[in-house]
N, C-alpha and C positions, 0 to 999 in steps of 0.2 A: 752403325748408326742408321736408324731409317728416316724414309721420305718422310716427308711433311708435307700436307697441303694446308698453306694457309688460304682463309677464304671461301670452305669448301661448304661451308654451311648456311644454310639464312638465304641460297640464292644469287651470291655476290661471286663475279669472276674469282678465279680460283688466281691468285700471287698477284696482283694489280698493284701491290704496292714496289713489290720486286719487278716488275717489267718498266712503269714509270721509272724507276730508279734509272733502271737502262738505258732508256732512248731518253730521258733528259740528259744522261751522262752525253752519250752520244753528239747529241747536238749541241750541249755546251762543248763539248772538245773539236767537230765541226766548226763551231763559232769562232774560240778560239785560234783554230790553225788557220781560216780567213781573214784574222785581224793582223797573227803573225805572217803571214806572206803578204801584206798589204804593208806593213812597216818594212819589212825587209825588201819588197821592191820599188814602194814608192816613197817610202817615209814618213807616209803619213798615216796618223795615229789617231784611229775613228775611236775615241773613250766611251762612247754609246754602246760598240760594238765588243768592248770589251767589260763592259759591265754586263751586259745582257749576257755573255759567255761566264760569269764569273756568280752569276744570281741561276743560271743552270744548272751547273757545278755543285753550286751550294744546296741546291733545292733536290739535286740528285742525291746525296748523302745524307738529307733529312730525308727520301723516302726509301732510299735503302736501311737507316736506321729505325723507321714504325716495321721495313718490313722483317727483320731481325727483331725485335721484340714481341712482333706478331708469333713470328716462329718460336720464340723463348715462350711465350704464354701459353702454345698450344701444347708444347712439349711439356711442359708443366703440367696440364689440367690433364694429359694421357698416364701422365706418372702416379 
């Protein structure tokens, strides 16, 4: 199978939708593991802190998902 760059044309960072995907992951699971040692040591349960880790999460798999269709499209239009 070969590389694929998506992105590589027109100007625009080359995988920008795959790198977002990651450091949102990132820092939602970051978030998350600060909400979980903060119930586990204190008990108490900041639901702010758990939404905002949970709308990450989510926002990371939608841009992991444009950036996999990116890649389906390009490999299409080389086919």
């Amino acid at each position: 199978m070969r590389d694929v760059q998506v992105g590589a044309t027109g100007g625009r960072a080359r995988g920008t939708s795959g790198s977002a995907s990651v450091c949102l992951f990132v820092l939602g699971s970051f978030d998350a593991g600060i909400y979980l040692a903060e119930v586990v040591t204190d008990g108490v349960r900041y639901t702010a802190m758990l939404e905002s880790a949970a709308g990450l999460l989510f926002a990371s798999w939608v841009a992991g998902a444009v950036h996999l269709a990116r890649i389906r499209k390009a490999v299409a239009q080389e086919s």
